[in-house]
Backbone atoms as SQL, in Angstrom:
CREATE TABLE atoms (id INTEGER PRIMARY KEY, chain TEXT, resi INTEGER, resn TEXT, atom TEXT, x REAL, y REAL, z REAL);
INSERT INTO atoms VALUES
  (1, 'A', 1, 'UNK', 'N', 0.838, -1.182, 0.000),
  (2, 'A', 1, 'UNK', 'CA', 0.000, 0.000, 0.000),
  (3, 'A', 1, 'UNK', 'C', 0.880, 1.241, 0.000),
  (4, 'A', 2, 'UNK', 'N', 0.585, 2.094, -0.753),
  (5, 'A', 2, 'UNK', 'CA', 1.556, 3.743, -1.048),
  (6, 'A', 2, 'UNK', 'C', 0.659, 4.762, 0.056),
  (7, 'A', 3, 'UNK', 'N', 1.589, 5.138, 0.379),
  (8, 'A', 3, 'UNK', 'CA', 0.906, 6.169, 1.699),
  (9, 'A', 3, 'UNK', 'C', 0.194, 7.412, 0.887),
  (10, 'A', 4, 'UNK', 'N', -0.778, 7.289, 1.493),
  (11, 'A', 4, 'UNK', 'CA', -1.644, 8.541, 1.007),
  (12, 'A', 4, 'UNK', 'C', -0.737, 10.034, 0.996),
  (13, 'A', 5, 'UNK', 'N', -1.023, 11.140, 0.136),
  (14, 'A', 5, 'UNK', 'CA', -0.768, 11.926, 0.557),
  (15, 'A', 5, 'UNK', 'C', -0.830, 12.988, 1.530),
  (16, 'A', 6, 'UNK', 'N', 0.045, 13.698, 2.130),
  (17, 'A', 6, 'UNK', 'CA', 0.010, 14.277, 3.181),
  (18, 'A', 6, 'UNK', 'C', -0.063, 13.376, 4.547),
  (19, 'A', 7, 'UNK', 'N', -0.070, 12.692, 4.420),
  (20, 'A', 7, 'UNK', 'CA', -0.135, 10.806, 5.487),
  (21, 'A', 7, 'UNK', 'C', 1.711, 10.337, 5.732),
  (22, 'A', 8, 'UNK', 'N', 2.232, 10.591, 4.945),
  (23, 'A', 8, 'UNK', 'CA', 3.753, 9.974, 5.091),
  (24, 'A', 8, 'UNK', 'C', 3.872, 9.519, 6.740),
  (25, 'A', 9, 'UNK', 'N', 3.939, 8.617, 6.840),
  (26, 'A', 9, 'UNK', 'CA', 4.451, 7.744, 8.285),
  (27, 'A', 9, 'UNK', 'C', 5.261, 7.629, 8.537),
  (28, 'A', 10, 'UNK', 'N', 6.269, 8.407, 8.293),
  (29, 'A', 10, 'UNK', 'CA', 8.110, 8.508, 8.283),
  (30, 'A', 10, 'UNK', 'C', 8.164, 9.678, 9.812),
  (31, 'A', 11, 'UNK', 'N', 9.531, 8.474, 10.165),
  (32, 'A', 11, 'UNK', 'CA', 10.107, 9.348, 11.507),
  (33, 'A', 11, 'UNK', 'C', 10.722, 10.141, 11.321),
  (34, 'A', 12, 'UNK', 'N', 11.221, 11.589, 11.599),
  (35, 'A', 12, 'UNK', 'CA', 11.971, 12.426, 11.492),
  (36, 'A', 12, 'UNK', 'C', 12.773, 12.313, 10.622),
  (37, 'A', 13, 'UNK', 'N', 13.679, 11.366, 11.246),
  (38, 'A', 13, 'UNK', 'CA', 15.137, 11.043, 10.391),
  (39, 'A', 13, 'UNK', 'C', 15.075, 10.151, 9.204),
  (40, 'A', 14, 'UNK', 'N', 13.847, 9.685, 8.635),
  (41, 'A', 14, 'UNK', 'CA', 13.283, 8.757, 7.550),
  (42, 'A', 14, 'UNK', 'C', 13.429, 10.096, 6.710),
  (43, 'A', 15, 'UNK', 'N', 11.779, 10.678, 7.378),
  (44, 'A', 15, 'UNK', 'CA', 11.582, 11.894, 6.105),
  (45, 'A', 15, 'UNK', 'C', 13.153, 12.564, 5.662),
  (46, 'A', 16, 'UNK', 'N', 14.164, 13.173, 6.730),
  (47, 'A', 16, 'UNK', 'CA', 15.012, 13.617, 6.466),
  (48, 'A', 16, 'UNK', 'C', 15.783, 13.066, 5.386),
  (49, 'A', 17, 'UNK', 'N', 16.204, 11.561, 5.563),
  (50, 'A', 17, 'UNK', 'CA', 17.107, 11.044, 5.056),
  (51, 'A', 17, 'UNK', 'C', 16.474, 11.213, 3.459),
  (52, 'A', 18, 'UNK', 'N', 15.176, 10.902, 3.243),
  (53, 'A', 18, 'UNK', 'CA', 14.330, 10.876, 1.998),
  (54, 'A', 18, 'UNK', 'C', 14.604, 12.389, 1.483),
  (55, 'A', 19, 'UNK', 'N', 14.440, 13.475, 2.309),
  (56, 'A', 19, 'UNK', 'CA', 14.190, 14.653, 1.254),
  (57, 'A', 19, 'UNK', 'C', 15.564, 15.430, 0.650),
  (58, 'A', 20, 'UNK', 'N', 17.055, 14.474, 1.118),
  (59, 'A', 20, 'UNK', 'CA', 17.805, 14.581, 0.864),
  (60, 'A', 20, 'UNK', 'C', 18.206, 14.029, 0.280),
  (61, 'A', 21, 'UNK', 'N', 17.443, 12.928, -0.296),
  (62, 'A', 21, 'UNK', 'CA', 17.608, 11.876, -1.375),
  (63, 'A', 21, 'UNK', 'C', 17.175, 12.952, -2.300),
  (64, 'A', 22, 'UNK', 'N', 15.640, 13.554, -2.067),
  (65, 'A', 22, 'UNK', 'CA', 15.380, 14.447, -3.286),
  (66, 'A', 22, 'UNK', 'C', 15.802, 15.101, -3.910),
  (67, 'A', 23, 'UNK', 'N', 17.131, 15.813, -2.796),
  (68, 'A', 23, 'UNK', 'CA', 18.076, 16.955, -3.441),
  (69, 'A', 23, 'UNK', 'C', 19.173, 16.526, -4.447),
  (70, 'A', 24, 'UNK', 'N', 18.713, 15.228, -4.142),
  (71, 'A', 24, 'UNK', 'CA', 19.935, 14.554, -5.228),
  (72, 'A', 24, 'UNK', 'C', 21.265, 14.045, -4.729),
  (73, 'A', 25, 'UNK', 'N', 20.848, 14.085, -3.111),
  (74, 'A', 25, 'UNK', 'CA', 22.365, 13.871, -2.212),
  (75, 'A', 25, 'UNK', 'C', 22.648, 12.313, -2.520),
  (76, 'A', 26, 'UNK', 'N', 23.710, 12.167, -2.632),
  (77, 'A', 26, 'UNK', 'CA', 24.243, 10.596, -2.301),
  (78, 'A', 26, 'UNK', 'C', 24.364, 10.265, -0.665),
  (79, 'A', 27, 'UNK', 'N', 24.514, 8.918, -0.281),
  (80, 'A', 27, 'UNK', 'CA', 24.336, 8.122, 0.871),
  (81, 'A', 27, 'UNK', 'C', 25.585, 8.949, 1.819),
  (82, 'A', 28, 'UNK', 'N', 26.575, 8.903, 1.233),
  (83, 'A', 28, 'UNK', 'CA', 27.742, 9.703, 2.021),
  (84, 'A', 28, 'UNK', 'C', 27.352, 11.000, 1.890),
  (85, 'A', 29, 'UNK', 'N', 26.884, 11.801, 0.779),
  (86, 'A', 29, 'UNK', 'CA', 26.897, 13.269, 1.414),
  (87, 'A', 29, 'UNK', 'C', 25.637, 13.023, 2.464),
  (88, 'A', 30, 'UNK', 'N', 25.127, 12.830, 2.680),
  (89, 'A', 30, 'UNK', 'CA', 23.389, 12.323, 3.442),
  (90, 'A', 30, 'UNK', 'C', 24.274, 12.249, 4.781),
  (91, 'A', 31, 'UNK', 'N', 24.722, 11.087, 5.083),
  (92, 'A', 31, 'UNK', 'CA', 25.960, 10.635, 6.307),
  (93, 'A', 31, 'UNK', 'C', 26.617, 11.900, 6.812),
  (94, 'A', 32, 'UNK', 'N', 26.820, 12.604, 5.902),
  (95, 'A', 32, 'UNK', 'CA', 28.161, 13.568, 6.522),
  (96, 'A', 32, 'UNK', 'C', 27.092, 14.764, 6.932),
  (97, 'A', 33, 'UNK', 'N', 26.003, 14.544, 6.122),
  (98, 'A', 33, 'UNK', 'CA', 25.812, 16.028, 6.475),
  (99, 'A', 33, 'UNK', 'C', 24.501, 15.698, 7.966),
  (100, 'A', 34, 'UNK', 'N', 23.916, 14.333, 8.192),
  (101, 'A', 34, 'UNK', 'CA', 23.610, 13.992, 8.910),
  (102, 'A', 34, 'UNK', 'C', 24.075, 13.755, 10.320),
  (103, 'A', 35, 'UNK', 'N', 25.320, 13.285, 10.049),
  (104, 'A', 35, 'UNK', 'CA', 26.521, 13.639, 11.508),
  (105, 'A', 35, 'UNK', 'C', 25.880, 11.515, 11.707),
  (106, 'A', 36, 'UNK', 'N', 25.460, 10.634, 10.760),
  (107, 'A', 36, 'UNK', 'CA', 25.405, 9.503, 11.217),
  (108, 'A', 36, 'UNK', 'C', 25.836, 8.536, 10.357),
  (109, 'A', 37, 'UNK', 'N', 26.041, 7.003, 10.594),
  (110, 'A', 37, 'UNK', 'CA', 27.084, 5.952, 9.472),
  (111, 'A', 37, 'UNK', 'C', 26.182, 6.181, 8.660),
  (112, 'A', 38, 'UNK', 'N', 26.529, 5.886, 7.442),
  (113, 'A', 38, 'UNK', 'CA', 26.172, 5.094, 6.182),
  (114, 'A', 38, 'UNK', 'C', 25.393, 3.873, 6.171),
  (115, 'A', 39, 'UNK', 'N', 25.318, 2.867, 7.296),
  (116, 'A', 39, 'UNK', 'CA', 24.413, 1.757, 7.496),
  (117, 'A', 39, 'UNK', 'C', 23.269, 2.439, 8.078),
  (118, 'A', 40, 'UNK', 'N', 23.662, 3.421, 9.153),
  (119, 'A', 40, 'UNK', 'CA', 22.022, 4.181, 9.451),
  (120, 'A', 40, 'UNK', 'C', 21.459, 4.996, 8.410),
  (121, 'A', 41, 'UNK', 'N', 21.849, 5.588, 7.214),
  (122, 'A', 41, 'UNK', 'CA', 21.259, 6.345, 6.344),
  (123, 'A', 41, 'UNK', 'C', 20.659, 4.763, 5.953),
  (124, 'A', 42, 'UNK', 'N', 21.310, 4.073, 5.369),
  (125, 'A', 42, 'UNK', 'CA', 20.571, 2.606, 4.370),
  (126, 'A', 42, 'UNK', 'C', 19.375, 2.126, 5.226),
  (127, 'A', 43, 'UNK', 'N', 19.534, 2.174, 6.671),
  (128, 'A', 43, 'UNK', 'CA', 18.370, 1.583, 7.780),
  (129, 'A', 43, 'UNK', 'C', 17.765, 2.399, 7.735),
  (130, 'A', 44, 'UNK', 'N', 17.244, 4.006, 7.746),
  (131, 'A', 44, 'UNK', 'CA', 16.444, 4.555, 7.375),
  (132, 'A', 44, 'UNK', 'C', 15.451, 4.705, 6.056),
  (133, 'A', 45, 'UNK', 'N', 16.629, 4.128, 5.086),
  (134, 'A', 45, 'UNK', 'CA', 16.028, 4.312, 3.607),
  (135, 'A', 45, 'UNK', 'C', 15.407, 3.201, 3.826),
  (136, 'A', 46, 'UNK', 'N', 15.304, 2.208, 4.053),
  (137, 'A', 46, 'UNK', 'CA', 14.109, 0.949, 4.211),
  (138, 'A', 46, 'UNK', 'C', 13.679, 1.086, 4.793),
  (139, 'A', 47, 'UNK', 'N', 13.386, 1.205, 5.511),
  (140, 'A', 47, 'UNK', 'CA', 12.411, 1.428, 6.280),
  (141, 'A', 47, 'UNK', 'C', 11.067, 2.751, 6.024),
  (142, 'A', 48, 'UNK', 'N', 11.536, 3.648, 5.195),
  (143, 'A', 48, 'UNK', 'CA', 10.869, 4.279, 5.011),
  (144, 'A', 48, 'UNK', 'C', 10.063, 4.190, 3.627),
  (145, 'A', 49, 'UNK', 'N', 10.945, 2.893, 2.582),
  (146, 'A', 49, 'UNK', 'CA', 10.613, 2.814, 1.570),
  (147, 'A', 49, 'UNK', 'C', 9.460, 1.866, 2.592),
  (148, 'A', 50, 'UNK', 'N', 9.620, 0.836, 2.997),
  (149, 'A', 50, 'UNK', 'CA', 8.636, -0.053, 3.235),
  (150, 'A', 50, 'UNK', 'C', 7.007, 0.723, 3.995),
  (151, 'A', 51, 'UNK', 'N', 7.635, 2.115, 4.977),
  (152, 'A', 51, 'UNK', 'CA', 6.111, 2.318, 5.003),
  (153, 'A', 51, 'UNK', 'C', 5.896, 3.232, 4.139),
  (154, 'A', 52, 'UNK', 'N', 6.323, 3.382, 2.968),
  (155, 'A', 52, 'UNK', 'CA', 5.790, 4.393, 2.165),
  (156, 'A', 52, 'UNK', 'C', 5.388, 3.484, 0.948),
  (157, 'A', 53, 'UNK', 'N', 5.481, 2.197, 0.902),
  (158, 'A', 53, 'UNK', 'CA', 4.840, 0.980, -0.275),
  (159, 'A', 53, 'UNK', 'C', 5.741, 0.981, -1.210),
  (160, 'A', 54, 'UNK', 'N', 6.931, 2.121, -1.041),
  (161, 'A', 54, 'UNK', 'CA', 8.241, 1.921, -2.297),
  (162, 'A', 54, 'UNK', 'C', 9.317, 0.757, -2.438),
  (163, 'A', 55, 'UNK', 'N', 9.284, 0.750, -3.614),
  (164, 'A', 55, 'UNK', 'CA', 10.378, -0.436, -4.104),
  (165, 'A', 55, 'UNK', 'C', 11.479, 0.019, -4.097),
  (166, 'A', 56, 'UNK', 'N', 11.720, 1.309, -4.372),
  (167, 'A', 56, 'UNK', 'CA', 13.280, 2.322, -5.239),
  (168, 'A', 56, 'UNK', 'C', 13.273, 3.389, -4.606),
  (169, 'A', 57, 'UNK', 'N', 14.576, 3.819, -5.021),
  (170, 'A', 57, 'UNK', 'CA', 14.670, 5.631, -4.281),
  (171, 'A', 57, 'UNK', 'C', 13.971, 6.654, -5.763),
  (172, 'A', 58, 'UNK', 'N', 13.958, 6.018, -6.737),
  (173, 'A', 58, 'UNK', 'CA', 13.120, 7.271, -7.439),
  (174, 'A', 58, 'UNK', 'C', 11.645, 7.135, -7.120),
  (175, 'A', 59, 'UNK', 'N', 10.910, 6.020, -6.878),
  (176, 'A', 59, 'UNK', 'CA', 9.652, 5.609, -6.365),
  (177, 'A', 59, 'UNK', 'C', 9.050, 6.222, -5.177),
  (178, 'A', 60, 'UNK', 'N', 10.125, 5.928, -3.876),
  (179, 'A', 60, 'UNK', 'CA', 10.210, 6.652, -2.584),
  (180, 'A', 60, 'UNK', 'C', 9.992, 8.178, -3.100),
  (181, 'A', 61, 'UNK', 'N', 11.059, 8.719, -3.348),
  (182, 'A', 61, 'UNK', 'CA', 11.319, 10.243, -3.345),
  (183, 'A', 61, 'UNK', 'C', 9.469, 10.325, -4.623),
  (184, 'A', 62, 'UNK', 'N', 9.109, 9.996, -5.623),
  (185, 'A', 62, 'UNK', 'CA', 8.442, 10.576, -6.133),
  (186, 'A', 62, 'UNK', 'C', 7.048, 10.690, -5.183),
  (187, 'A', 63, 'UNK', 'N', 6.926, 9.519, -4.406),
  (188, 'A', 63, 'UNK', 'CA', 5.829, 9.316, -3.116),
  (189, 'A', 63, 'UNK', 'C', 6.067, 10.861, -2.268),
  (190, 'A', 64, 'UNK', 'N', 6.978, 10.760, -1.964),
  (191, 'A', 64, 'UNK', 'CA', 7.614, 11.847, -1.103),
  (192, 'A', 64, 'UNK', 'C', 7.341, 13.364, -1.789),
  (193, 'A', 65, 'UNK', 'N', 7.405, 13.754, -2.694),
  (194, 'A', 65, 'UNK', 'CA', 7.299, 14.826, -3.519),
  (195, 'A', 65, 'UNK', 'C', 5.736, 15.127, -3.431),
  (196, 'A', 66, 'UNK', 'N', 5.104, 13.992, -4.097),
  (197, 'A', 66, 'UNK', 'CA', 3.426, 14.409, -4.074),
  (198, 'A', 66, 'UNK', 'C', 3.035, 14.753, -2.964),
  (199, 'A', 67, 'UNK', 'N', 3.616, 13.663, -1.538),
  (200, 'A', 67, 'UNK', 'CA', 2.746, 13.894, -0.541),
  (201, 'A', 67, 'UNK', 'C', 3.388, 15.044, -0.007),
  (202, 'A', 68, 'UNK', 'N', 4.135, 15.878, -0.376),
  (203, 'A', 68, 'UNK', 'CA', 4.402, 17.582, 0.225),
  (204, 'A', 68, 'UNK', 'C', 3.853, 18.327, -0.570),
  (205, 'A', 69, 'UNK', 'N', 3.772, 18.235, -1.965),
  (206, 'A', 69, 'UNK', 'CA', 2.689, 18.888, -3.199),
  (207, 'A', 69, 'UNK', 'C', 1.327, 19.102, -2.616),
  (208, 'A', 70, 'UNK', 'N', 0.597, 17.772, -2.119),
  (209, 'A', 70, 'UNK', 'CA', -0.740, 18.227, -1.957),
  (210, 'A', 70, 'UNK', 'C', -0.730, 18.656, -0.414),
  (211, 'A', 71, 'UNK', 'N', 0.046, 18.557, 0.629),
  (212, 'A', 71, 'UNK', 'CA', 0.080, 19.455, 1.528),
  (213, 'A', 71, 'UNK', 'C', 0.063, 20.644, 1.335),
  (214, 'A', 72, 'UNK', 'N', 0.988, 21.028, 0.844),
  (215, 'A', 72, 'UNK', 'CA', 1.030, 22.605, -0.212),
  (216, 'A', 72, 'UNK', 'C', -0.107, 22.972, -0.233),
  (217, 'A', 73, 'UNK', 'N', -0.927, 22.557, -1.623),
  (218, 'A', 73, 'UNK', 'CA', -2.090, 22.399, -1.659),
  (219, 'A', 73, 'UNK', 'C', -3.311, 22.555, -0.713),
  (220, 'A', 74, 'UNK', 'N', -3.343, 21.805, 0.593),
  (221, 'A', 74, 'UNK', 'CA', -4.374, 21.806, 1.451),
  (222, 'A', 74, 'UNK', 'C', -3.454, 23.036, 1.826),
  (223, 'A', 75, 'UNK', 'N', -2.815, 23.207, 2.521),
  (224, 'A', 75, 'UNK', 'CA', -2.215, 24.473, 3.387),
  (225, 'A', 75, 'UNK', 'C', -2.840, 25.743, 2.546),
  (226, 'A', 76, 'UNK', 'N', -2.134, 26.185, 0.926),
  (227, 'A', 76, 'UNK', 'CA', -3.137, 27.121, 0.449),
  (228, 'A', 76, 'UNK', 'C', -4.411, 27.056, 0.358),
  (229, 'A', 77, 'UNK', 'N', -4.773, 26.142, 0.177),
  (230, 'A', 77, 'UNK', 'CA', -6.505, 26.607, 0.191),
  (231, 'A', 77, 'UNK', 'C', -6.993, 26.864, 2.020),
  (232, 'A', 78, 'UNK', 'N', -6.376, 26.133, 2.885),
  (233, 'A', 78, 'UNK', 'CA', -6.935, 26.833, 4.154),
  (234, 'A', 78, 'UNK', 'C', -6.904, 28.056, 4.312),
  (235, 'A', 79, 'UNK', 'N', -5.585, 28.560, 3.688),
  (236, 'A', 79, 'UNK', 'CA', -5.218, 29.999, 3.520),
  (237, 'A', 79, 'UNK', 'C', -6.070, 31.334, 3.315),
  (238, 'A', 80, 'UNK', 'N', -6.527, 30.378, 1.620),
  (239, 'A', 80, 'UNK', 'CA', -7.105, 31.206, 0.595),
  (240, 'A', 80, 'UNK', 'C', -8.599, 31.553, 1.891),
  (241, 'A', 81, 'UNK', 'N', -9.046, 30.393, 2.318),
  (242, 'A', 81, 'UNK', 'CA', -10.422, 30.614, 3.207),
  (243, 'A', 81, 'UNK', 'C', -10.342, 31.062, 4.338),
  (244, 'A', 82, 'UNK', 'N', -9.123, 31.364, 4.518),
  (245, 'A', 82, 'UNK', 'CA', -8.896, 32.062, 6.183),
  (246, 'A', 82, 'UNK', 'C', -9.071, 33.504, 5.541),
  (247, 'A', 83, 'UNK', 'N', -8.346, 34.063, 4.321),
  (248, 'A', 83, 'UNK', 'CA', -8.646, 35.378, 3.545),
  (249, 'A', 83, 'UNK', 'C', -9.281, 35.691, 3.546),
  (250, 'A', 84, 'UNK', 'N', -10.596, 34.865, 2.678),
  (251, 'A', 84, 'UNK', 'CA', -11.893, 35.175, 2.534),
  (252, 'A', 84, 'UNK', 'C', -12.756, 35.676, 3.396),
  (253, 'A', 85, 'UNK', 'N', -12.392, 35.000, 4.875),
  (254, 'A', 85, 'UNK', 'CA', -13.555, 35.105, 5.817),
  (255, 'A', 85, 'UNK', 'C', -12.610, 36.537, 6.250),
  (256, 'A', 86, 'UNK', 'N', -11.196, 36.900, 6.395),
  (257, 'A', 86, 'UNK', 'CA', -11.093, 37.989, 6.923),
  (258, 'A', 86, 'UNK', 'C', -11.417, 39.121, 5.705),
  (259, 'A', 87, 'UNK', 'N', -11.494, 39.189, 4.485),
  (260, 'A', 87, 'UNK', 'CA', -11.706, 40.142, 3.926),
  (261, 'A', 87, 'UNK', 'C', -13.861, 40.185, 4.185),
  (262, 'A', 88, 'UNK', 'N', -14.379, 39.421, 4.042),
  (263, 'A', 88, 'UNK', 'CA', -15.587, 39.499, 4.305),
  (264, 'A', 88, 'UNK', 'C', -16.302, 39.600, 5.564);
């Protein structure tokens, strides 16, 4: 099962390790800039592929992308209706 969006079930250091996958980091820059081994970046990346229903890191990260897209998403439109009611 692929985690819904805006749902991601990732611990801190999951999401982290993931959105630094997004940036295009490799496992060692991830490590170094994490301050942790290289077996804990890989133990995070499974683990987060598995609760996110991913097979791959382009799979993961594209899961990962949508479900901050439609957060985006819900966040502006609460926005747009928090506006509304203060301009009206």
């Amino acid at each position: 099962m692929i985690a819904r969006p805006g749902t991601l079930p990732l611990s801190a250091q999951q999401e982290r390790v993931i959105a630094l996958a997004a940036q295009g980091k490799t496992n060692d820059e991830i490590s170094a800039e994490m301050g942790i081994a290289l077996r804990t970046i890989d133990v995070h990346r499974r683990m987060a592929y598995a609760k996110m229903g991913a097979s791959s890191a382009p799979q993961a990260i594209a899961i990962y992308l949508w479900a901050k897209i439609h957060a985006l998403e819900e966040e502006n439109a609460r926005l747009r209706q928090k506006l509304s009611e203060v301009r009206n």
